[in-house]
C-alpha positions as a printed Julia matrix, in Angstrom:
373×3 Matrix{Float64}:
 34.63  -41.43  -25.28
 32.39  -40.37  -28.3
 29.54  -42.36  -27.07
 29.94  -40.75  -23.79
 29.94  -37.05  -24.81
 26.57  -37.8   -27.12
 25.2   -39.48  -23.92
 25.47  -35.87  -22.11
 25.1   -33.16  -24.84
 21.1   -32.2   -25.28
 20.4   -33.82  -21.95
 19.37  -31.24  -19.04
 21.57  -31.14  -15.28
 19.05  -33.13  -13.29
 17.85  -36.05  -16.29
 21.92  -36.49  -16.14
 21.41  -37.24  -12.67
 18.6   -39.4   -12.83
 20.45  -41.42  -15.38
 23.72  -41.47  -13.21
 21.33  -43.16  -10.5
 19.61  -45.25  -12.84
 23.67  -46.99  -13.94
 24.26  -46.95  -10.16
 21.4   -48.78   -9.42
 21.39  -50.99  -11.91
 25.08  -52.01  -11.05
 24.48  -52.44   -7.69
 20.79  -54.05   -8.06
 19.76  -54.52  -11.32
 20.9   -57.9   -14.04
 24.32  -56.45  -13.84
 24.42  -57.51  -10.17
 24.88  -60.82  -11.15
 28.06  -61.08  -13.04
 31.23  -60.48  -11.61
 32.2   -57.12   -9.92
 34.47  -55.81  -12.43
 31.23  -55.35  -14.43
 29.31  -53.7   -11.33
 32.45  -51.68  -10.9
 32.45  -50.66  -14.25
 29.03  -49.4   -13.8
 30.0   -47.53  -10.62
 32.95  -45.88  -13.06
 30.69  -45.09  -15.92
 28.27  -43.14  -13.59
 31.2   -41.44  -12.02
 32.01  -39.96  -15.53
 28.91  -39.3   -15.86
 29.01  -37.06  -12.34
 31.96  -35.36  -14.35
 30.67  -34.71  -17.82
 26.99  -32.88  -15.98
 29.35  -30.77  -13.56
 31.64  -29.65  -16.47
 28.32  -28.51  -18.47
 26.82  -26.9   -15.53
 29.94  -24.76  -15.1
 29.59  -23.67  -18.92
 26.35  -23.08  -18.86
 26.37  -20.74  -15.59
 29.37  -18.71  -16.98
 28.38  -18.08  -20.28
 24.87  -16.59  -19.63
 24.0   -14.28  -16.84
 20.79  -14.29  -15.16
 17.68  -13.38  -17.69
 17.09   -9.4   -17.64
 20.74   -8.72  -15.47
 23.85   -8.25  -17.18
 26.92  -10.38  -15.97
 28.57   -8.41  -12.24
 32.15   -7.02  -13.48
 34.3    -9.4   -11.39
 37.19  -10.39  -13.01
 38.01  -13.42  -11.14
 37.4   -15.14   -7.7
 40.22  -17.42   -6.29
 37.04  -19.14   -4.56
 33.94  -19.5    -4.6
 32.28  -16.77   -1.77
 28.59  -15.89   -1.78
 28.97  -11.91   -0.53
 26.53   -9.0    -1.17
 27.76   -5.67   -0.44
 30.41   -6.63    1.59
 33.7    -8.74    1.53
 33.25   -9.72    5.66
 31.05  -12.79    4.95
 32.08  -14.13    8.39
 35.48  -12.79    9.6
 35.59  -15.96   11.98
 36.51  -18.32    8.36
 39.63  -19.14    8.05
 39.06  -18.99    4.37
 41.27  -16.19    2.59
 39.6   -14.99   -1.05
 41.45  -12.68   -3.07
 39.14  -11.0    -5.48
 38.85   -8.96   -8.67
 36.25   -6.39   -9.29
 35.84   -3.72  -12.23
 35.32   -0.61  -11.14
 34.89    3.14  -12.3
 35.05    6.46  -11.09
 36.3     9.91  -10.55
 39.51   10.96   -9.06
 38.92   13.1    -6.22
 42.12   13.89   -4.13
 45.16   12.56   -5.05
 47.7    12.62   -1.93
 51.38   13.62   -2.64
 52.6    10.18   -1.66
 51.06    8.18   -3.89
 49.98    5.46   -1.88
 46.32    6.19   -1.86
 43.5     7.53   -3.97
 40.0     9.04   -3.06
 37.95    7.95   -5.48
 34.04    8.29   -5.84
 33.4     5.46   -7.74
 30.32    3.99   -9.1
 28.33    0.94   -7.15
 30.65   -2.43   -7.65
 28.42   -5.08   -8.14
 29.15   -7.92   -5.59
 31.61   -5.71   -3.62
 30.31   -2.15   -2.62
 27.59    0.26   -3.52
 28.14    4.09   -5.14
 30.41    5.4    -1.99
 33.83    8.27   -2.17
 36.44    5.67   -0.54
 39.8     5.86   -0.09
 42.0     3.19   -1.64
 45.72    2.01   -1.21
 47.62    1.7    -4.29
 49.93   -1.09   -4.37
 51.97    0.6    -7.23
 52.33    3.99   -6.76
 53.95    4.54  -10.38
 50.78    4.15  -11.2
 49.05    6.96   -9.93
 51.84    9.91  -11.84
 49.83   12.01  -14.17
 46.54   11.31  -12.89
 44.79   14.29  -10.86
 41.49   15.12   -9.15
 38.44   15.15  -11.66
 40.14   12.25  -13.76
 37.56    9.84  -14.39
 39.12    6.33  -14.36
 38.42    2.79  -15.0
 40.55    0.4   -12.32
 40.68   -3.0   -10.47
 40.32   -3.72   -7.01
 42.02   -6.53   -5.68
 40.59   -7.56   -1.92
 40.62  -10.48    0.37
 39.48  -10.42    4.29
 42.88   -8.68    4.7
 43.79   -6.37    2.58
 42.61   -4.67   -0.65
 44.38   -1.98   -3.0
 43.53   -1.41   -6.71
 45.8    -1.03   -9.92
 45.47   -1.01  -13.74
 44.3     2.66  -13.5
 43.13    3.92  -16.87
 41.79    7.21  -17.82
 38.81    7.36  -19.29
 36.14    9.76  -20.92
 33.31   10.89  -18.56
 30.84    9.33  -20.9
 31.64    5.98  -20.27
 30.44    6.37  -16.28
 27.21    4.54  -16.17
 25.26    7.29  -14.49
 26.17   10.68  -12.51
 27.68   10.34   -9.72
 26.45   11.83   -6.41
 27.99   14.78   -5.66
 30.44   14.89   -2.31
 29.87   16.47    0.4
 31.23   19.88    0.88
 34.81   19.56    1.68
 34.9    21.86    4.62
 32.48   18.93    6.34
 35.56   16.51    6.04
 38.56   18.79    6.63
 39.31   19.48   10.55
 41.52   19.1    13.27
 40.95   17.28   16.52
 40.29   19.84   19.18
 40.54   17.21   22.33
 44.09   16.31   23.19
 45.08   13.97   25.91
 44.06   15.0    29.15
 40.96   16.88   28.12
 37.72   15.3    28.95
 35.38   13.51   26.35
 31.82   15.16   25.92
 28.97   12.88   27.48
 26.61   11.55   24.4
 23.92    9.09   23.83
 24.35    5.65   21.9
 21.66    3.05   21.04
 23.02   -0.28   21.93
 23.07   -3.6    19.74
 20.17   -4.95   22.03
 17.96   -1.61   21.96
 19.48    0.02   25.24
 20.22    3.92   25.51
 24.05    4.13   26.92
 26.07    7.26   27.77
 29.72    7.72   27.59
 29.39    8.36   31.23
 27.74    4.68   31.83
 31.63    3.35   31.73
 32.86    5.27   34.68
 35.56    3.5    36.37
 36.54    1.87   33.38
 38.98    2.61   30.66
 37.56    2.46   27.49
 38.3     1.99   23.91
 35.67    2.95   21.19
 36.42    2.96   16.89
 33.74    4.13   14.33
 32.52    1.73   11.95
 30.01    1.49   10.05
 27.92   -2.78    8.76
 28.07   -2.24    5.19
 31.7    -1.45    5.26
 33.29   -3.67    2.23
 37.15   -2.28    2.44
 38.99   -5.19    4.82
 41.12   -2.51    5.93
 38.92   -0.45    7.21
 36.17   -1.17    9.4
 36.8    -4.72    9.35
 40.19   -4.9    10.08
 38.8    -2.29   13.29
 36.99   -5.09   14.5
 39.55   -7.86   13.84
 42.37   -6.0    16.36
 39.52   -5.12   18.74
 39.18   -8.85   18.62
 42.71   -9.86   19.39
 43.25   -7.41   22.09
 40.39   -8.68   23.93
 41.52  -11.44   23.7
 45.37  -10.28   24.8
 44.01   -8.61   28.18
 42.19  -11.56   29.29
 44.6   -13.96   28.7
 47.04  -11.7    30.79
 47.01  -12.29   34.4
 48.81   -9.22   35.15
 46.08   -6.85   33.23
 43.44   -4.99   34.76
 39.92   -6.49   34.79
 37.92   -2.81   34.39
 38.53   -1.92   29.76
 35.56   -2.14   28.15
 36.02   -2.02   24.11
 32.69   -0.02   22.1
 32.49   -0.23   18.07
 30.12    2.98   17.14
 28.27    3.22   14.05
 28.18    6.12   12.06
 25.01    5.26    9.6
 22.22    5.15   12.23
 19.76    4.57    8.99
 20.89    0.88    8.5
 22.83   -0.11   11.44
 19.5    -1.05   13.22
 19.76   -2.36   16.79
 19.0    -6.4    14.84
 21.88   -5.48   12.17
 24.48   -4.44   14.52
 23.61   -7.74   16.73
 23.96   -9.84   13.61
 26.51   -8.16   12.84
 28.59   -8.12   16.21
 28.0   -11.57   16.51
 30.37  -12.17   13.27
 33.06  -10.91   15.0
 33.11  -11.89   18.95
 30.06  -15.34   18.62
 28.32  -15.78   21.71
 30.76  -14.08   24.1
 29.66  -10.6    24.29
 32.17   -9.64   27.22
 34.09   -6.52   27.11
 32.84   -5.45   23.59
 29.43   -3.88   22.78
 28.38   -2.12   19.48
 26.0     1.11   19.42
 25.25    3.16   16.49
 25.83    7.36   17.2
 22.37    9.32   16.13
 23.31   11.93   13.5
 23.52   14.77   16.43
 25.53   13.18   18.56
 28.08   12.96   15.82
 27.96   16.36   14.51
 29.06   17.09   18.41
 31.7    14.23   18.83
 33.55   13.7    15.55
 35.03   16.9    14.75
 36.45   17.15   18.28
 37.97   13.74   17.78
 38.7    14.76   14.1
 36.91   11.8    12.87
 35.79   12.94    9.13
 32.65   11.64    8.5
 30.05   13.03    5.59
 27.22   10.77    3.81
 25.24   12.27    0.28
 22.9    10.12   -1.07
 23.9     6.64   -1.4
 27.79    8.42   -0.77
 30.29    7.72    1.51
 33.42    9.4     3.03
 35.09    8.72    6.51
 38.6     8.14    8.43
 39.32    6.04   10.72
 39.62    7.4    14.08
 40.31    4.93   17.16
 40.39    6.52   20.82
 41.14    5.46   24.41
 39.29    7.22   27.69
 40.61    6.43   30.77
 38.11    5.85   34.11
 37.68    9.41   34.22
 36.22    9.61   30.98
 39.21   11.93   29.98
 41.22   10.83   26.36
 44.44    9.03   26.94
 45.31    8.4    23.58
 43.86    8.14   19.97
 44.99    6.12   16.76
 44.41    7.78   13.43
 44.57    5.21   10.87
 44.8     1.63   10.24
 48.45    0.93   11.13
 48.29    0.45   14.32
 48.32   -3.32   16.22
 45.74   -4.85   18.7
 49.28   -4.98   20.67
 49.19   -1.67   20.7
 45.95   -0.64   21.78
 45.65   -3.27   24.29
 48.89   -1.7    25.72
 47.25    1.72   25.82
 44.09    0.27   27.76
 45.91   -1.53   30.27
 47.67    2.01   30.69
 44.91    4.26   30.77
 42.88    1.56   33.65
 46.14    2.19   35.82
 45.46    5.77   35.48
 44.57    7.33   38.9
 42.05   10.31   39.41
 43.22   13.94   39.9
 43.71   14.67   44.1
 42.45   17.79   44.48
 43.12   20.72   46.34
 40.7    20.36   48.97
 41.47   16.52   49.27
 44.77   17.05   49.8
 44.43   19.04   52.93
């Protein structure tokens, strides 16, 4: 209605408001009480519109200008609504499922002969991730022929809680990165081979726990164990989050199984021991398991104790700056601290790795020589 439309153009959100509750109140209370409740329910109606029309201008308003002094964050589209910072996790626990859209930027730097994956060190992603060297899947590997390492490339990312990949790669001129990017680390920090095989026993370390206690690898004794690398401000679903997630089910596998051991113990260690503060990784844990803390703890790794674990378990792991680069490396101990079997990847199922933990608890200590007698 004409009328209508002047009624809401020039008028601010909350006077529309205030004049939506003035009509509602006056049909309900005022003279128009009195006559016969079509009219009161036409008052009810006309507010209703009213509701409508301030929404609808809200909306407009909020999309067409970004906050004062900031210029608009490059998503492309949002499915839903979801409040995230760095980070598409929010709380793992919602059932909600977002598939988003981010513009992004960067320079090619491997490019893997299968063409399912980039490594890309790309420039912060407003709303998604900061400045890191990630690897991404590529949903369409056609895409990737002709492209090679030093390309700098404009692209999408496309990510929900459960997958991500990007596509729409585009070459582009260095000149069009917003800033330098931070240089990688050198590539002989990120290229080795794991030198502990199964049977050989895992080095004793140090951890700080979620709740501020020192631990030691040799604190689980007895028990088999099951530790991942992570790392809070991971943003990729299929990579540290997804981690947690099938650490999640297979807890939850062995203790619904009668017939499973009752000594596994499942540890999610943080590479960046900058951030991942005892109060982050406590907030953070909580995200994933609530209040039941059973079975799964989370420690962060100090920066020595990694330079002495990871290579051994060939997890590749190298920070500069504001940069990231790292694997993911998943690995079961039995009670005798000694490695039973290790996951490289993402493609493996909390099936799986509950399977190898119920395994490696059945495994018996070495008789030696002198027992034997």
């Amino acid at each position: 209605m004409p009328w209508l439309q002047r009624f809401c153009d020039g008028v601010s959100v909350p006077n529309r408001f205030a004049r939506m509750a003035s009509l509602i109140f006056a049909g309900l209370c005022g003279p128009s009480a009195r006559l016969p409740r079509g009219a009161a329910l036409a008052s009810l109606i006309l507010a209703a519109r009213l509701f409508v029309c301030a929404a609808d201008k809200s909306l407009e308003t909020s999309a067409a200008r970004p906050a004062s002094g900031r210029p608009a964050a490059p998503v492309v589209s949002e499915e839903k609504a979801n409040s995230v910072g760095f980070s598409m996790q929010g709380n793992p626990l919602d059932s909600t499922n977002i598939m988003r859209t981010f513009l992004a930027r960067g320079v090619i730097r491997v490019v893997p002969e299968d063409g399912q994956t980039l490594v890309i060190r790309h420039e912060a992603i407003p709303g998604f991730m900061p400045q890191m060297t990630m690897e991404f899947n590529v949903r369409n590997t056609n895409e990737v022929r002709g492209f090679q390492a030093g390309d700098a490339i404009a692209f999408r990312v496309r990510a929900n809680q459960q997958e991500s990949w990007i596509e729409d790669l585009k070459r582009i001129g260095t000149n069009e990165l917003t800033a330098p990017l931070a240089a990688d680390p050198p590539s002989a920090t990120l290229l080795h081979a794991a030198q502990l095989k199964p049977g050989d026993l895992l080095p004793d370390a140090e951890l700080l726990t979620e709740d501020g206690r020192t631990i030691r690898f040799s604190d689980f004794a007895g028990q088999a164990l099951a530790f991942t690398f992570i790392f809070t401000r991971c943003p990729m679903p299929d990579f540290c989050p997804r981690m947690n997630q099938n650490f999640s089910r297979a807890r939850e596998l062995l203790r619904n199984n009668p017939a499973a051991p009752a000594h596994w113990q499942f540890l999610s260690i943080s590479f960046d021991p900058g951030f991942d503060k005892p109060g982050v990784l406590s907030g953070y844990a909580y995200s994933y398991r609530g209040k039941d803390a059973g079975g799964w703890l989370f420690a962060v790794a100090p920066t020595n104790v990694l330079d002495q674990i990871a290579p051994q378990l060939d997890f590749r792991f190298a920070t500069s700056g504001a940069s990231f680069f790292h694997n993911l490396r998943t690995v079961v101990i039995d009670s005798q601290r000694r490695i039973y079997r290790q996951f490289e990847g993402n493609k493996w199922t909390a099936e799986e790795l509950a399977a190898a933990l119920t395994e490696a608890a059945l495994v018996k200590a070495p008789i030696s020589p002198t027992a034997s007698k």
